[in-house]
ROMAR-570154 format. One line per 10 residues: number of its first residue (from 1); for each residue x, y, z of C-alpha. Coordinates in Angstrom, 2 decimals. Layout:
<atoms>
NUM) X/Y/Z | ...
</atoms>
This chain:
<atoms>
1) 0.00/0.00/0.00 | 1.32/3.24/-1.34 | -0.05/6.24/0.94 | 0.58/10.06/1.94 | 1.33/11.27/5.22 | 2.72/13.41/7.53 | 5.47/13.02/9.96 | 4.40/13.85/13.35 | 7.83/13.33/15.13 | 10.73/11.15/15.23
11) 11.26/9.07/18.64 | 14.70/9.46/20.42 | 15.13/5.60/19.21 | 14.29/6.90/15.40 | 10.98/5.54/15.41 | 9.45/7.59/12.64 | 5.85/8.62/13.95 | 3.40/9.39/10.62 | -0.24/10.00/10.65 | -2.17/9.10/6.80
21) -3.29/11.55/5.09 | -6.55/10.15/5.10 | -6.65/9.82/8.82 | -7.12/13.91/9.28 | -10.68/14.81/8.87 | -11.27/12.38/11.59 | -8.35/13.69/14.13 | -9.17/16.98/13.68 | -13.03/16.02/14.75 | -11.77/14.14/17.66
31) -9.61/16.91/18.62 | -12.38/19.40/18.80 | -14.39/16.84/20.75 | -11.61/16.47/23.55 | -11.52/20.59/23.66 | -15.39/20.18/23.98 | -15.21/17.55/26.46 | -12.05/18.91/29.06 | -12.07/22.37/29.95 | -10.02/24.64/32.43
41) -6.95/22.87/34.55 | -5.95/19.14/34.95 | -6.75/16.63/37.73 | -5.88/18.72/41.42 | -6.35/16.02/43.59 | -4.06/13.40/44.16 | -3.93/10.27/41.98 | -2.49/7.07/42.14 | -0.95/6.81/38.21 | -0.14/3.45/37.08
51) 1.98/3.31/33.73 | -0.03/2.88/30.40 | -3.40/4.60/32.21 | -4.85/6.50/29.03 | -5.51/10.20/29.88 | -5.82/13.66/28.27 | -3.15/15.80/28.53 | -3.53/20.06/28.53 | -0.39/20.72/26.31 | 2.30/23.95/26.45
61) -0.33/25.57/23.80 | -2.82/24.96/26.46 | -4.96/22.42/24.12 | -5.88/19.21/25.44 | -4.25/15.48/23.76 | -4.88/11.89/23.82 | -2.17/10.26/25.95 | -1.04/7.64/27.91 | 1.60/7.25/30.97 | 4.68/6.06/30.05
71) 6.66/6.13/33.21 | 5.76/7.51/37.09 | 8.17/9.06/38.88 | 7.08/11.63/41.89 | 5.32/14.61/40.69 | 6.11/14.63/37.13 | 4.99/11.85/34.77 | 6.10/10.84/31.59 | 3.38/10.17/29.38 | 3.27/9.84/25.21
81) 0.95/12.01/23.05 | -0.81/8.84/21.31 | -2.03/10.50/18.37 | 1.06/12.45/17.96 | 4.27/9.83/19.42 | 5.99/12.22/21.27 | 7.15/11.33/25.09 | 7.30/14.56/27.59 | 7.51/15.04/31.22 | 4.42/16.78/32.65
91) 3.49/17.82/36.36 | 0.66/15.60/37.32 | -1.83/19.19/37.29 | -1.97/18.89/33.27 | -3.21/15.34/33.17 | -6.65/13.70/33.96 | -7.36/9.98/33.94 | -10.01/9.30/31.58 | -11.58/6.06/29.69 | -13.22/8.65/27.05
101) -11.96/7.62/23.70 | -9.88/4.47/24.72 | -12.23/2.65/22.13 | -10.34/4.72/19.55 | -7.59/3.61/17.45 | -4.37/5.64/17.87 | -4.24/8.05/14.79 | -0.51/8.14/14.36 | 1.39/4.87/14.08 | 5.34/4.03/14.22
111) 7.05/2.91/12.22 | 10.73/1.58/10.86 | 12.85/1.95/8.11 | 12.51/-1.49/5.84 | 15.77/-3.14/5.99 | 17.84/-0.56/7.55 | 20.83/-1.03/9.60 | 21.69/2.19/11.70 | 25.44/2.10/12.03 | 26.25/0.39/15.77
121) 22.69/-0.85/15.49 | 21.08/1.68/16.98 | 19.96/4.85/15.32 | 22.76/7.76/16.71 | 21.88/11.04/18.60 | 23.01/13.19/15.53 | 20.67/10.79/13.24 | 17.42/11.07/15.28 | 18.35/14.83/15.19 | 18.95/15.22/11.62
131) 15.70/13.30/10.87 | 13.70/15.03/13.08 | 14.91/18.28/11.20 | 14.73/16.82/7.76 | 11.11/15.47/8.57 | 8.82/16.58/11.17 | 5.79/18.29/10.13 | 6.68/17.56/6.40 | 4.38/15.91/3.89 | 6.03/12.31/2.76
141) 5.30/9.19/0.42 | 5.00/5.95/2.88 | 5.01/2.22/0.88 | 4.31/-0.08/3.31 | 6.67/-3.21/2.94 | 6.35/-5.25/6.01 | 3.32/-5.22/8.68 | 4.26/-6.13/12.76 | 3.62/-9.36/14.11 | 1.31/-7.39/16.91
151) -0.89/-4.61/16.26 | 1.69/-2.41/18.90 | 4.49/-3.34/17.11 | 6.38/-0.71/14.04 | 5.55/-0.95/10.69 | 8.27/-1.46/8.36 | 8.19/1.15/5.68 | 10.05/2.90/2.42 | 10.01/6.23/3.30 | 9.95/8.96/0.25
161) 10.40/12.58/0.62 | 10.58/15.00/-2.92 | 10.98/11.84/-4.93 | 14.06/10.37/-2.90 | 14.28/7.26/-0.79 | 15.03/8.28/2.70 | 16.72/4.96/3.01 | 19.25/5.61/0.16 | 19.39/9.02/1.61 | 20.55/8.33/5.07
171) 22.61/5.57/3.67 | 24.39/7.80/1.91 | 25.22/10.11/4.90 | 27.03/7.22/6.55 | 23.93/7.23/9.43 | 22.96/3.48/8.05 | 23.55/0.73/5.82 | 20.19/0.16/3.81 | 20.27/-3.61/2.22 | 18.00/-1.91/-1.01
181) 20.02/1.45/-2.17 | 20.05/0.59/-6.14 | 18.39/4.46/-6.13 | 21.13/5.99/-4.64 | 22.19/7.31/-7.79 | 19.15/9.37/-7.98 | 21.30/11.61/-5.62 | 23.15/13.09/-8.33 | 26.11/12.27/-6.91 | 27.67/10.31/-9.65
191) 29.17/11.69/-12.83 | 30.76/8.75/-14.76 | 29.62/8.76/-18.33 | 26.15/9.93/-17.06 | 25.33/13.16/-19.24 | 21.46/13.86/-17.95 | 19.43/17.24/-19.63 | 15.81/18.95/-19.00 | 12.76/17.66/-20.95 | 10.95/20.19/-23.20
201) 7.69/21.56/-22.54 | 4.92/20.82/-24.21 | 2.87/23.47/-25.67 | -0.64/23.43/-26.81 | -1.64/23.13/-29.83 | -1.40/26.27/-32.38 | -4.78/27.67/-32.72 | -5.60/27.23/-28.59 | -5.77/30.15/-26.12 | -3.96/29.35/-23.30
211) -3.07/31.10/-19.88 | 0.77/31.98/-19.29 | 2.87/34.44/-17.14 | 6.01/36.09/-18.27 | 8.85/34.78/-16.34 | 11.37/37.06/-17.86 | 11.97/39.29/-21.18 | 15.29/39.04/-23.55 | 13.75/41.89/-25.32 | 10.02/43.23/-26.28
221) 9.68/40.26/-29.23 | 11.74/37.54/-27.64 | 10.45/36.27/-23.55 | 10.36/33.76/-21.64 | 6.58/32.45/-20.31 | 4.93/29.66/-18.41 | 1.97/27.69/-18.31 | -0.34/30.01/-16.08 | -1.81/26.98/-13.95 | -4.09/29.08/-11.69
231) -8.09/29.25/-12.19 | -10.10/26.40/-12.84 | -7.99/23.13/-14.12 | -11.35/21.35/-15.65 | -11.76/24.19/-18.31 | -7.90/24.03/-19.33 | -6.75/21.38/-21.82 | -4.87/18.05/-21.13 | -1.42/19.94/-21.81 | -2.04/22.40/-19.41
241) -3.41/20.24/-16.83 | -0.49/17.88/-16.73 | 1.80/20.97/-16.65 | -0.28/21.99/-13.55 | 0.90/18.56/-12.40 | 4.48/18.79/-12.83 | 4.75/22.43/-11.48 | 3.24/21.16/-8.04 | 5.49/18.29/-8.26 | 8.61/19.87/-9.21
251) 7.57/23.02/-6.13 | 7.88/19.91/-3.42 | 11.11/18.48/-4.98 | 12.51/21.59/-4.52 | 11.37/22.30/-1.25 | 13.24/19.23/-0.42 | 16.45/19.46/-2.41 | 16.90/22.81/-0.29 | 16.26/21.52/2.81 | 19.79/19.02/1.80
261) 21.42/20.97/-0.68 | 24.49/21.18/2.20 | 24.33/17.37/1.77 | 24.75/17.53/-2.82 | 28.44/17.70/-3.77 | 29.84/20.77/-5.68 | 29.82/20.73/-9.40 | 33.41/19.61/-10.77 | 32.20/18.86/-14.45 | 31.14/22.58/-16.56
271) 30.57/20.84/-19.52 | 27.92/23.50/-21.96 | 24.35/22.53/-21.18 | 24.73/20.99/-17.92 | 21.69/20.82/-15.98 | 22.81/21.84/-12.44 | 21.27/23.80/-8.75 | 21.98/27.01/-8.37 | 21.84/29.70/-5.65 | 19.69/32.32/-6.70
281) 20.15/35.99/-4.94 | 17.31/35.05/-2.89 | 19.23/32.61/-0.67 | 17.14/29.57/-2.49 | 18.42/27.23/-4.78 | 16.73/26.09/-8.13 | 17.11/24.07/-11.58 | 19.67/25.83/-13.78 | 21.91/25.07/-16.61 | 25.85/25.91/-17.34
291) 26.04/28.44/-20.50 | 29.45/29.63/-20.22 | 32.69/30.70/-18.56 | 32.54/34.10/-18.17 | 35.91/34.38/-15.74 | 38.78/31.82/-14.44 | 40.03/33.57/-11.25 | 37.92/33.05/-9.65 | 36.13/31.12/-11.87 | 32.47/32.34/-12.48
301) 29.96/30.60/-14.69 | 27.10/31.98/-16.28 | 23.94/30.18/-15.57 | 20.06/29.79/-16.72 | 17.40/28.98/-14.15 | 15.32/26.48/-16.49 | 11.89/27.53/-14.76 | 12.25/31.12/-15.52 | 14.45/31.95/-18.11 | 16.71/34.37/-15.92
311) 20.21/34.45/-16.06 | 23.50/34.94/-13.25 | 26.40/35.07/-13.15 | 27.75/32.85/-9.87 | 30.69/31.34/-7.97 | 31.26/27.70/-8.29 | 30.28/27.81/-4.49 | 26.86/28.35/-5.75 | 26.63/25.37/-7.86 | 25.69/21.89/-7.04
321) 24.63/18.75/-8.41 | 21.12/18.08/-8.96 | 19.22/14.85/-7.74 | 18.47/13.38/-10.91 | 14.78/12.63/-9.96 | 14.61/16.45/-10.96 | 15.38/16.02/-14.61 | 12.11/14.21/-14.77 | 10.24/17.53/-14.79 | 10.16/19.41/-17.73
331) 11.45/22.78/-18.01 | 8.51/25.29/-16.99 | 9.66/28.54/-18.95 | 9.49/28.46/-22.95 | 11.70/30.71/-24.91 | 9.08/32.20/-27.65 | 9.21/35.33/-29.53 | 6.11/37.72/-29.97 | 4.34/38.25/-33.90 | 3.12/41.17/-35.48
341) 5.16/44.05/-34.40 | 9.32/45.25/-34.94 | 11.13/47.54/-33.52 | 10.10/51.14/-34.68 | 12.65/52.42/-37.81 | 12.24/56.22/-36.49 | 12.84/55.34/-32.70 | 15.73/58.38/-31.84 | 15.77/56.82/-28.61 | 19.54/57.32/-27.46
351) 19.18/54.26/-24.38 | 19.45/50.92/-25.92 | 19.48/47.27/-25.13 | 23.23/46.30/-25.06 | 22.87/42.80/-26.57 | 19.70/44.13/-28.60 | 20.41/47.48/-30.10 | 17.61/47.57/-32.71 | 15.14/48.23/-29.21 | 15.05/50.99/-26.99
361) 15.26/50.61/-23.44 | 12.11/52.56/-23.23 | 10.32/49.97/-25.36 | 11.73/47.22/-23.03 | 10.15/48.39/-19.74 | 7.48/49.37/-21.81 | 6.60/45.44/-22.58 | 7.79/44.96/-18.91 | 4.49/47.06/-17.36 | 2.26/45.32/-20.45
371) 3.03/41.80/-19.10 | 3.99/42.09/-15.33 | 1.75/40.84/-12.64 | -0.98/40.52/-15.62 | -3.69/37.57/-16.36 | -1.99/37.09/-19.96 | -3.32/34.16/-22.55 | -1.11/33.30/-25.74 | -1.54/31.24/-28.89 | 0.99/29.30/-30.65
381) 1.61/30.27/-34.59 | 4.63/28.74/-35.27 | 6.73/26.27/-33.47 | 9.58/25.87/-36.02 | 12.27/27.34/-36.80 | 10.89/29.04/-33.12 | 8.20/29.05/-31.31 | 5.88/32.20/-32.32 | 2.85/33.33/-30.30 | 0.31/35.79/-30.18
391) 0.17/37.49/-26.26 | -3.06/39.18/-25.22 | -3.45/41.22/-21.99 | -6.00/41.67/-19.25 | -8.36/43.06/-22.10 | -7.74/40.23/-24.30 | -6.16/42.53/-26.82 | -2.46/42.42/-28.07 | 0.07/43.40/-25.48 | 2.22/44.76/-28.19
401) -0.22/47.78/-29.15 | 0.81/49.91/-26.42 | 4.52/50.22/-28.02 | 2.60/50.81/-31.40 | 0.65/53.48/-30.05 | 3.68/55.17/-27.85 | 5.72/55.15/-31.58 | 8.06/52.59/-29.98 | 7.45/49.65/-32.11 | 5.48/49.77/-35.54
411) 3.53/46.60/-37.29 | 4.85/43.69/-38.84 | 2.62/42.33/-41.13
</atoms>
């Protein structure tokens, strides 16, 4: 059984605690019950506690849990949050006995890593900790492989988090020795012959209006866009729905790859093309490419985030190798160039575009308030010898009319 879930915490043995997807609606209607149910402060009187007595517990956010004790030791008790897995030490004043809701299934259930070895056999301090960081709260892909021979027992599981194995993962920090790690390689930490590139992006078909936003302009006729995947999916075609698809996917693989990128090897191969990470001047990291060279002390390397179409120029510091599970997305932003206008022959305009010189700068930031921020929609004319489209703005006319009218750009029939 293939299922999502969400890790709820990791136990100081590195049991990993998940609770189903599927299991939420009803927790969340229990937990409103309990808060129903147990109001104001825990049991005052005294209590005789014997260990495994289910209770409620009134947590440090002052909302009341499932629980049950775990260990009795004078004033304090250690009890575990059954719905949750954590163990904490609480004064006996935040706990009351109670058989309410003993009748229910815990909603969280432990589990193991499917033939895993922690190194020395037991999971280390610095493992539980770097799981707990890598994991808790986070959204992950559970295959069941092996069920416990009693119901209390840990389930054995392959864990998957942004597409990789956390098996092979952990394996390859030297925190375990997993028996299964043929997908190790979908680290991206092996070169050999292995030369890996993006996948192209389908476009719809020429004649089909189609949402997109501008992810970056080369000049007024040549930018970058991408599938717009906002609004209502069941109006858009198949192309655009699947695109939908692979932009959520590809947003949670990222979220992931920079939660390790510390962990992904430096790039040693610049070979043209090269589909790498990159630091971006936001601090995050995303899908690029190597273009170029463009100094050797130090060396700097001009880059091309794939999803956007923007360019930098970056240390070798700020380049890593990607997990190849993230070559399985195809590249979100399409180079196309805009029909029916050129640049205008009696623009005096003294400001140019460097690499462009036939536009103004005027006409460039002109194009830039046309298409930034906006609901656009495009058509395909052409797709070879380039991809040609047609861009329309809010008011589903052409976006290129506004440099027409301000004598910046003039028809091209």
């Amino acid at each position: 059984k293939i299922f999502q879930a969400i890790v709820s915490c990791i136990g100081g043995d590195g049991t990993i605690y998940i609770i189903p997807k599927s299991f939420e609606t009803a927790l969340s209607k229990l937990m409103a019950e309990i808060q129903n149910t147990f109001k104001g402060l825990g049991l005052l009187i005294p209590y005789c506690w014997k260990k495994g007595e289910a209770c409620v517990v009134r947590g440090s956010d002052t909302v009341w849990y499932r629980a049950k004790i775990v260990e009795v030791s004078g004033s304090t008790l250690q009890v575990q949050y059954i719905d949750r897995g954590y163990i904490e030490s609480i004064p006996q004043c935040h706990l009351y006995p109670t058989t309410f809701y003993t009748s229910i299934p815990p909603f969280c259930i432990p589990c193991q890593l499917y033939k895993t070895l922690p190194i020395g056999n037991f999971w280390q301090q610095d493992a539980v900790d770097y799981l707990q960081e890598l994991l808790k709260n986070e959204e992950v892909e559970i295959h069941v492989e092996e069920l416990p021979d009693n119901p209390w027992g840990k389930l054995s599981i392959s864990l998957y988090f942004g597409g990789m194995s956390l098996s092979s993962f952990m394996a390859y920090q030297k925190y375990c020795v997993a028996e299964d790690c043929q997908d190790i390689q979908k680290l991206g930490v092996f070169e050999g012959d292995f030369s890996p590139s993006y996948l192209v992006q389908p476009l719809p078909f020429p004649g089909e209006t189609f949402p997109v936003t501008v992810t970056h302009l080369v000049s007024p006729k040549e930018v970058y866009i991408c599938l717009d995947s906002s609004g209502n999916l069941t109006k858009h075609s198949a192309t655009e729905r699947a695109a939908s698809r692979d932009s959520e996917g590809l947003n949670k693989a990222l979220k992931w790859c920079n939660k390790i990128v510390k962990t992904l090897p430096h790039l040693t191969n610049f070979k043209k093309e090269l589909p790498c990470l990159a630091e971006y001047v936001d601090g995050l990291w995303y899908r690029a490419k190597l273009l170029s060279i463009t100094q050797l002390v130090p060396v700097q390397i001009l880059v091309q985030f794939v999803d956007y179409g923007t360019y930098l120029v970056a240390p070798t510091s700020r380049l890593r190798h990607i997990p190849c599970h993230l070559l399985k997305y195809p590249v979100q932003a399409v180079r196309v160039l805009l029909a029916g206008f050129k640049p205008a022959s009696d623009d005096k305009s003294v400001e140019r575009i460097p690499y462009s010189p036939e536009w103004s700068l005027k006409a460039l930031w002109t194009m830039v308030d046309c298409v930034e921020g906006k609901h656009l929609s495009a058509s395909v004319l052409t797709v070879s010898p380039e991809v040609t489209i047609s861009l329309y703005g809010d008011d589903q006319n052409l976006v290129h009319l506004k440099l027409i009218e301000m004598g910046l750009a003039e028809l091209d029939e």
